[in-house]
N, CA, C and O of each residue as an XYZ file, in Angstrom:
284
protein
N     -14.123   -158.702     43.104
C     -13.782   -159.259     41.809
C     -13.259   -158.152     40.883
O     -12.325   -158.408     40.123
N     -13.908   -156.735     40.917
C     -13.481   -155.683     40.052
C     -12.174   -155.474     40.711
O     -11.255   -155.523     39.893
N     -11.849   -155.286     41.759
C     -10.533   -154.992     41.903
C      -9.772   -155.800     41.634
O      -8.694   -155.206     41.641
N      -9.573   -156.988     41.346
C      -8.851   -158.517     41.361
C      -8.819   -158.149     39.847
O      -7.734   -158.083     39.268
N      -9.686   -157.972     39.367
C      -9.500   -157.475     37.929
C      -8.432   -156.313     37.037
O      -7.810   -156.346     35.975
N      -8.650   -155.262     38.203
C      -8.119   -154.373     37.662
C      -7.005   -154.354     38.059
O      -6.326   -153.508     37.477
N      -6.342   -155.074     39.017
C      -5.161   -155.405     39.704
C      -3.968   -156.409     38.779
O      -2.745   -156.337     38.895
N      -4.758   -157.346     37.841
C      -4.211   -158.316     37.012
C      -3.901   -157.257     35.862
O      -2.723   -157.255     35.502
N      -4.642   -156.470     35.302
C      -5.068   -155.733     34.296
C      -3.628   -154.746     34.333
O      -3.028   -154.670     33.260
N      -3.073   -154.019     35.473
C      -2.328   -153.006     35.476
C      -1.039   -154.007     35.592
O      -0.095   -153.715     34.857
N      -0.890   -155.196     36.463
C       0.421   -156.123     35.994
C       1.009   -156.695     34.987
O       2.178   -157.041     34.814
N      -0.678   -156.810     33.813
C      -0.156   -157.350     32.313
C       0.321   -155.881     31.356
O       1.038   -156.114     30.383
N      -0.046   -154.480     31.611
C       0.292   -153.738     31.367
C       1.917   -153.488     31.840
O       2.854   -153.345     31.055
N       1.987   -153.476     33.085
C       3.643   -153.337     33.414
C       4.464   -154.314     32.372
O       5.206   -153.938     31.465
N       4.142   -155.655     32.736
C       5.020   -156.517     32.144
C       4.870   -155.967     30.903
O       5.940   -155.616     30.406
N       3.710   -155.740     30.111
C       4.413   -155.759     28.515
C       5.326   -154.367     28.338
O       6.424   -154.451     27.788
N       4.911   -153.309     28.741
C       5.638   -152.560     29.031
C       7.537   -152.726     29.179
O       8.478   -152.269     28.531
N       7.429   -153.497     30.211
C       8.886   -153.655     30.720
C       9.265   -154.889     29.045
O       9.794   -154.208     28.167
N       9.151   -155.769     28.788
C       9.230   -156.339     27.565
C       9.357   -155.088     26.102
O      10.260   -154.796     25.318
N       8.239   -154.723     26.263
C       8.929   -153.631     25.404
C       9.712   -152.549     25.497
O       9.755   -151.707     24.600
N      10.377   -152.475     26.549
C      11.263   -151.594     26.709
C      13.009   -152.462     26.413
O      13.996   -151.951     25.884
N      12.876   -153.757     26.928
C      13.887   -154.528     26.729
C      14.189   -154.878     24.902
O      15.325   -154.806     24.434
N      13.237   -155.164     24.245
C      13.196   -155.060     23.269
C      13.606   -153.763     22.148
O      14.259   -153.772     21.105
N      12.961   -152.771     22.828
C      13.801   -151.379     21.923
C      14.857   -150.670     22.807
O      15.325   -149.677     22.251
N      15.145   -150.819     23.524
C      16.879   -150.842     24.144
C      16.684   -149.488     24.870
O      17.198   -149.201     25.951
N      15.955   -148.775     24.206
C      15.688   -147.170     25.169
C      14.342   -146.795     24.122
O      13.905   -147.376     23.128
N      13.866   -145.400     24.926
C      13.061   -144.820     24.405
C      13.168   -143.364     24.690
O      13.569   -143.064     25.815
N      12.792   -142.138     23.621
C      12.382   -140.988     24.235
C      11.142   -140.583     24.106
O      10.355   -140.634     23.161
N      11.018   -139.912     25.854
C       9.398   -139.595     25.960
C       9.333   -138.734     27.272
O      10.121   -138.743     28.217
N       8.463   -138.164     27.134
C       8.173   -136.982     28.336
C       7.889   -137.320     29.927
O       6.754   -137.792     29.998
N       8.525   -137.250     31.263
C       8.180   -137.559     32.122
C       7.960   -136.101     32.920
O       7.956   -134.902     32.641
N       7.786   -136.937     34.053
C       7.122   -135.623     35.611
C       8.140   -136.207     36.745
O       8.342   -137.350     37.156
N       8.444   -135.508     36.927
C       9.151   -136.079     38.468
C       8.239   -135.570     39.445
O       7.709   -134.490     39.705
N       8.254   -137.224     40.079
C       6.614   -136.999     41.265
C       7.566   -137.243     42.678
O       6.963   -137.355     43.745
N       8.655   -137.301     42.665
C       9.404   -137.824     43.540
C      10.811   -138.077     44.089
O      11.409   -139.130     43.866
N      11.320   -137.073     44.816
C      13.081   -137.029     44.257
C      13.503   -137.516     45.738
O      12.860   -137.239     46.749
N      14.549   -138.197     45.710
C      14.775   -139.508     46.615
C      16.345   -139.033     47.427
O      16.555   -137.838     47.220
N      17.397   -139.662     48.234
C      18.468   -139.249     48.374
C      19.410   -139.896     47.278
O      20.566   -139.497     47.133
N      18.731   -141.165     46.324
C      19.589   -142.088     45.169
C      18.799   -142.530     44.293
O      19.117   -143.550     43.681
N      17.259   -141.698     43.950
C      16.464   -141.877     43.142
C      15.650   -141.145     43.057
O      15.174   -140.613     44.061
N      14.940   -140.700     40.998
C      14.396   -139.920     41.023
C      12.677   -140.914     41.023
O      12.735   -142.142     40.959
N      11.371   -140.243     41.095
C      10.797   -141.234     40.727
C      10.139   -140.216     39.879
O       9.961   -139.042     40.202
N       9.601   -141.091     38.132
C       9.218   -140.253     37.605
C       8.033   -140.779     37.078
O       7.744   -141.930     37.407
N       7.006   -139.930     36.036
C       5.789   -140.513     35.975
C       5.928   -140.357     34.486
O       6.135   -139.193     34.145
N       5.856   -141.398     33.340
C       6.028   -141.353     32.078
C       4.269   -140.570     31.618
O       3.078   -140.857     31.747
N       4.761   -139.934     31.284
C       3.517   -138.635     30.620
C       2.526   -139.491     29.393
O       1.306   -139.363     29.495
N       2.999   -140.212     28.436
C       2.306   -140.942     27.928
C       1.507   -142.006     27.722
O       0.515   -142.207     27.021
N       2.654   -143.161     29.082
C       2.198   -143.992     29.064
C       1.360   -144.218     30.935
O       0.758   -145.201     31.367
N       1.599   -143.184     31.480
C       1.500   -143.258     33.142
C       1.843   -143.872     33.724
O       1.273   -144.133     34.783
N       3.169   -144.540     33.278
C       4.139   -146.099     33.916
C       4.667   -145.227     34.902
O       4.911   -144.073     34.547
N       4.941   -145.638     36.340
C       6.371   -144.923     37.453
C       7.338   -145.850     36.693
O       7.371   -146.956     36.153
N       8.153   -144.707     36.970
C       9.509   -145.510     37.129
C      10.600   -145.069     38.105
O      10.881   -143.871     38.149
N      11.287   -146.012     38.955
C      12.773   -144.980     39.529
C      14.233   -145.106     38.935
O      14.900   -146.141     38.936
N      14.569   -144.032     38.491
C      15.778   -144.212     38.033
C      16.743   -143.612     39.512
O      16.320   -142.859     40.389
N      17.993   -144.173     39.420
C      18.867   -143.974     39.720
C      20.050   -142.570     39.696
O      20.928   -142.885     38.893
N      20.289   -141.454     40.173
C      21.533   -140.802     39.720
C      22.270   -141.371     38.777
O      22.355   -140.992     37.609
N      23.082   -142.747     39.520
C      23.925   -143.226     39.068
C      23.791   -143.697     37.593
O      24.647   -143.538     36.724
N      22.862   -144.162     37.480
C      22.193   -144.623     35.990
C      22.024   -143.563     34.951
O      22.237   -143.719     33.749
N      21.431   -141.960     35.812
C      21.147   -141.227     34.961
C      21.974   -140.723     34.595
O      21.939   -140.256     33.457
N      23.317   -140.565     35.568
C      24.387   -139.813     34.857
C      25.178   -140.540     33.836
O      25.896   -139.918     33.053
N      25.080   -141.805     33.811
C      25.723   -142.668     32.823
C      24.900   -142.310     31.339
O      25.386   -142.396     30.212
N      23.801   -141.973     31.628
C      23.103   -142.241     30.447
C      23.059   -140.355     29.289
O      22.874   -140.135     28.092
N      23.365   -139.355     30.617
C      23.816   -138.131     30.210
C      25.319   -138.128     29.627
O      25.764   -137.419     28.725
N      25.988   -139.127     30.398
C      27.318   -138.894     29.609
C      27.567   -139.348     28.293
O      28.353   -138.838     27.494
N      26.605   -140.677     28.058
C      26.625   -141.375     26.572
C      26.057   -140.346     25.829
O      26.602   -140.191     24.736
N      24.950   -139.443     26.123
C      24.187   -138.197     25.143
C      25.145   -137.543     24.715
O      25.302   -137.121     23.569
N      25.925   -137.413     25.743
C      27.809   -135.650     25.724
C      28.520   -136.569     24.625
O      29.146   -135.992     23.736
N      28.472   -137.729     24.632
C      29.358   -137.959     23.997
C      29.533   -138.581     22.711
O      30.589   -139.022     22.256
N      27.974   -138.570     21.966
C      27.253   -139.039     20.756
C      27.242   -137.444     20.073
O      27.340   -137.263     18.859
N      27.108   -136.368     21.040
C      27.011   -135.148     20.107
C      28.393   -134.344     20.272
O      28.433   -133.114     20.303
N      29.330   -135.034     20.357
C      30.966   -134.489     20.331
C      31.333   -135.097     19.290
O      32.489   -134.984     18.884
């Protein structure tokens, strides 16, 4: 039962999570890379201890919008 618990417990955390991330469009915050892939990094959000995998492809899109907000 405790695990059934704590299992529901860390899915209502993801979801609101992922909801609030859709809602504020991005965020900045400190990660760890626990995991580097051949097309993904996987990283560990330092504050909130969410994984996440991003993509190269994603990340470089998202470095080029930074290059090009401070030009």
């Amino acid at each position: 039962m405790f695990r059934n618990n704590l299992s529901n417990l860390m899915n209502a955390s993801l979801l609101y999570f992922k909801n609030y991330l859709r809602k504020a469009k991005s965020i900045e915050t400190t990660a760890a890379v626990s995991d580097i892939g051949q097309h993904l990094l996987e990283l560990v959000l330092i504050t909130t201890g969410h994984v996440c995998k991003v993509s190269y492809k994603q990340l470089g899109k998202h470095i080029q919008q930074m290059i090009e907000k401070t030009v």
